[in-house]
C-alpha positions in Angstrom: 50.7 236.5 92.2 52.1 232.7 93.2 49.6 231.3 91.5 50.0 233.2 88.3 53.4 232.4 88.5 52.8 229.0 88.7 50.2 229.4 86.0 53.2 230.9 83.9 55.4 228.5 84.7 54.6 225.3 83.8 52.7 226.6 80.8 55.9 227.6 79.3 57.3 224.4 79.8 54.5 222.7 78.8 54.9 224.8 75.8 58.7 224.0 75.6 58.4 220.7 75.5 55.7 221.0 72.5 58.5 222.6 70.9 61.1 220.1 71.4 59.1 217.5 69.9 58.1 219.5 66.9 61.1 220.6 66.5 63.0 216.2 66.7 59.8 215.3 64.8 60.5 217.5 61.7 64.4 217.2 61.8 63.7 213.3 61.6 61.3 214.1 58.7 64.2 216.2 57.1 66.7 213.5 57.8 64.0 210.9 56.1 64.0 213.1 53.1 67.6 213.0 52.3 68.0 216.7 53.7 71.2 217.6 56.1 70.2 220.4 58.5 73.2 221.9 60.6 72.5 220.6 64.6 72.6 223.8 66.9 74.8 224.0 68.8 77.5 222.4 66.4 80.0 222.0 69.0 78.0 220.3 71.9 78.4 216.4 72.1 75.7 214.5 71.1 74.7 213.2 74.7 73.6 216.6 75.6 72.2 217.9 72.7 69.1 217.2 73.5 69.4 218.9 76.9 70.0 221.8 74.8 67.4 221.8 72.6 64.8 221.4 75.9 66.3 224.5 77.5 66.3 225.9 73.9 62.7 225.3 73.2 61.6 226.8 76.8 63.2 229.9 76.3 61.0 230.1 73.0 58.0 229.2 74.9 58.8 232.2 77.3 59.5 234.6 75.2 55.8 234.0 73.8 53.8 234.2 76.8 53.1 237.4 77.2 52.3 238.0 73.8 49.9 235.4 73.9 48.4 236.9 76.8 47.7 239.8 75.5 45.6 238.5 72.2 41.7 238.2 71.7 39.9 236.2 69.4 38.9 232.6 68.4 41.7 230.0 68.8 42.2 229.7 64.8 42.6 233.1 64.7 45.3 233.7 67.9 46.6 230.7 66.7 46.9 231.9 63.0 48.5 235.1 64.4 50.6 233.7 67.0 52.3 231.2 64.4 52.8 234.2 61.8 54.1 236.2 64.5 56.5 233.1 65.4 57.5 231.3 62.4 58.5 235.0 60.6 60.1 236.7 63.8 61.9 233.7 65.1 62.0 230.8 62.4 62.7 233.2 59.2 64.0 236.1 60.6 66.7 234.7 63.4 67.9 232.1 61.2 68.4 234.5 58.4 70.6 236.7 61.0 72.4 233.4 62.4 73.7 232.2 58.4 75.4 235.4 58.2 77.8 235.3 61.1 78.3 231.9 61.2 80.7 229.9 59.2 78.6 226.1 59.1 76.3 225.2 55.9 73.1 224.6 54.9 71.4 227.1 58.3 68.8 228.1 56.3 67.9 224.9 55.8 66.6 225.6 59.6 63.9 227.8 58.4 61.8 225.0 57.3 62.5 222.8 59.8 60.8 225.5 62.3 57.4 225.4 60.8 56.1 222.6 62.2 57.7 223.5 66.0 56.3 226.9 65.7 53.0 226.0 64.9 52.7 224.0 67.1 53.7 225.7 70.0 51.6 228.7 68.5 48.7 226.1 68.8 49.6 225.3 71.7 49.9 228.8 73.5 46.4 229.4 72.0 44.8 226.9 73.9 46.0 227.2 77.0 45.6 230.8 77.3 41.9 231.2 77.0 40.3 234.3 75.6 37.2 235.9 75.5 36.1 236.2 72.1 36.3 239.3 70.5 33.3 241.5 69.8 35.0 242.3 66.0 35.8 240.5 63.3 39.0 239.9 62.3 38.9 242.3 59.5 37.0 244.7 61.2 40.1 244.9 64.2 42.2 245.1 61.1 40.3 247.9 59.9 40.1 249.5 63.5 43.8 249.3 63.4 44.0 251.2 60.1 41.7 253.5 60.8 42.2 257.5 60.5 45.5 257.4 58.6 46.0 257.8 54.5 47.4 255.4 52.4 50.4 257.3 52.0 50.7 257.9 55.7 50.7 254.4 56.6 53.2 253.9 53.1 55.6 256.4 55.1 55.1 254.8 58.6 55.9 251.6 57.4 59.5 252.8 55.7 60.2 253.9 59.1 59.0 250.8 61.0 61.2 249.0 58.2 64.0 251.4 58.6 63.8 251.4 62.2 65.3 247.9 63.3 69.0 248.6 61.3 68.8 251.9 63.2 68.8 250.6 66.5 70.9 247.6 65.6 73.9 249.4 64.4 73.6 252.0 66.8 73.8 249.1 69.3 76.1 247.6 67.6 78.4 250.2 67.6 77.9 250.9 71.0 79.3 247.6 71.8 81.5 246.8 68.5 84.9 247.9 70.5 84.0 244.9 73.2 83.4 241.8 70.2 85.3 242.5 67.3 87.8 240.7 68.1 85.9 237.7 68.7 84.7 237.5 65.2 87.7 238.7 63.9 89.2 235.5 65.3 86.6 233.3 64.4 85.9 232.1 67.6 83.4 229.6 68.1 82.8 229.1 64.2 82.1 233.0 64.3 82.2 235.3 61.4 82.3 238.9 60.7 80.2 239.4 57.1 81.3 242.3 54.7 78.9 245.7 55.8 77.0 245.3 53.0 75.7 242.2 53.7 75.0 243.4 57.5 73.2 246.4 56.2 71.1 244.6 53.0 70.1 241.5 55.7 69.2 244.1 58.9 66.9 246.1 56.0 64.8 242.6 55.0 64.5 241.6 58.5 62.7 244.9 59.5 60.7 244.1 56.7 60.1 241.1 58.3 59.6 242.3 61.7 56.9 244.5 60.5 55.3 241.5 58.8 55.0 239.3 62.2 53.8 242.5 64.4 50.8 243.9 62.4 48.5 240.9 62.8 49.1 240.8 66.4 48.6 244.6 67.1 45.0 243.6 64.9 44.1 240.8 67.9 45.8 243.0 70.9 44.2 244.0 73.8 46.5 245.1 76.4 47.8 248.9 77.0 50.3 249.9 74.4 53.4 250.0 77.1 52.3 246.0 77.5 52.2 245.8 73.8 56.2 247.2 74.3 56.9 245.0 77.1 55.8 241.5 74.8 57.1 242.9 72.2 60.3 243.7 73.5 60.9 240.4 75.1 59.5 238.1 72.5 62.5 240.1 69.9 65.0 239.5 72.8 64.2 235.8 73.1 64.3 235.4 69.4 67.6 237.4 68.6 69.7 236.5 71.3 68.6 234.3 74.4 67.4 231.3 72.6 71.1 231.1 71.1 72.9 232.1 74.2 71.5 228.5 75.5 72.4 227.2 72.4 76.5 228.5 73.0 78.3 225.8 73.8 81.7 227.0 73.4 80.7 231.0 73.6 82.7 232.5 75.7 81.1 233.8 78.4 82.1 237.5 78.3 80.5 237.4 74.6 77.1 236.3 76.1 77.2 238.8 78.7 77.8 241.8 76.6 75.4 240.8 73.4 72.9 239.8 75.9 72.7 243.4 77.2 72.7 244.9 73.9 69.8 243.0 72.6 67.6 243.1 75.3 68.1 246.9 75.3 67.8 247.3 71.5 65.0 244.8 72.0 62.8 247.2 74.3 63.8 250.2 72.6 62.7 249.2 68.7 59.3 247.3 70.0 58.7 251.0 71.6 59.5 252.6 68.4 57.7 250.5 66.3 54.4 250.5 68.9 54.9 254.1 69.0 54.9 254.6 64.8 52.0 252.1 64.2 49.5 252.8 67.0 48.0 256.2 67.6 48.4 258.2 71.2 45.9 257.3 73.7 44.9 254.3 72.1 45.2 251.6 75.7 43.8 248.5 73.1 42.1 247.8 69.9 38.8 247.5 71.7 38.8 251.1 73.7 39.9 252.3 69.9 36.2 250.9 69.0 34.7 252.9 71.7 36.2 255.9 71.0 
């Protein structure tokens, strides 16, 4: 147990620090280009910054392990899968969520930025965590995956996968809405409160987006489907909400606190629902699918 711990460990920070460097390489590149992207956090001075974006980047790495643990396949393949999974779940979908409560310009210009950091901590995760090949071709897990539903089943299990994440969030949100409003309201900490349209268009396209990153990792899992919940889970909480509570300079701290709670339990409770919709009963991994 200590030494898988330790294993974990500095693995992630290893992994953090891969980020980090993608992440100041392609901002420089960016910069080079004539492109101004927004520095998160805003507010933090530029001798720490960088301190920041370390701790950022190893709460990224974290968030990834287990999901990387749990994969099986060639390393172009995990790695293919874990930088999908990465890039569209963190990079596309957290930055999209971040532009619309945020008053500073130019975030989405963020999204690119991320593609070089996330695949190379993707690659990086891939290689350290070895993995016994699998005995199926890629298309052949996909198909395993697939297998014994319609067309139109899997048409109307996807709407609800899709539909699923606004669900939880506003239920969430609600849940804790009496306890921030005011916050936003205020503008505190460069803070804003969209119109509900906007919340309810942008939650809709990023469970499209969510469904996107998961499918080709439930192709190339192998764990039991409550650890497919568990990575799952986690992975959305980093992504959401604890890389940008590092991130909050001037948060207050009550804020951090109370979203912080929300998302890890919305987190764990849509990765359930969406394992639950998209994998059948009784099915521990793709390979004891096969066997069955």
């Amino acid at each position: 147990m200590l030494r898988r711990s330790f294993d974990a460990a500095w693995r992630t920070v290893v992994g953090g620090l891969v980020f980090a460097t993608g992440l100041v390489a392609s901002r420089l590149a960016f910069q080079l280009a004539g492109v101004s992207v927004p520095r998160m956090p805003a507010q933090a001075p530029e001798a720490i910054a960088g301190w920041y974006l370390l701790a950022g980047s190893i709460v990224v790495a974290a968030g990834m392990l287990l999901s990387s643990r749990g994969t099986r396949g060639s390393l172009p393949v995990r790695w293919l899968v874990l930088s999908t999974f990465l890039f569209i779940g963190f990079g596309v979908s957290s930055t999209i969520e971040t532009s619309i409560y945020t008053g500073t310009d130019g975030v989405l210009w963020i999204i690119p930025v991320l593609v070089l950091p996330c695949l190379l901590l993707a690659g990086t995760e891939a290689a350290l965590l070895k993995s016994p090949l699998a005995q199926l071709t890629p298309p052949q897990r996909v198909g395993v995956v697939f297998h014994g539903r319609t067309w139109v089943q899997w048409a109307l299990r996807s709407l609800a996968a899709i539909a699923a994440f606004p669900l939880v969030y506003f239920i969430f949100g609600l849940i804790v809405s009496p306890l921030v409003s005011n916050y936003y309201e205020l503008g505190v900490s460069g803070l804003v409160l969209p119109e509900p349209g906007v919340i309810v268009s942008t939650q809709f396209f990023r469970g499209g987006l969510h469904l996107l990153a998961v499918i080709p990792l439930m192709s190339i899992w192998s764990g039991s489907r409550g650890q497919l919940v568990l990575s799952l889970g986690l992975a959305f909480f980093v992504f959401v909400a604890a890389h940008d509570f590092v991130l909050a300079y001037e948060v207050p701290a009550v804020l951090v606190v109370i979203h912080g709670i929300e998302v890890l339990a919305s987190s764990l409770v849509y990765a359930w629902i969406l394992v639950t919709i998209l994998t059948r009963e009784g099915q521990a991994s793709v390979g004891e699918a096969v066997k069955s």
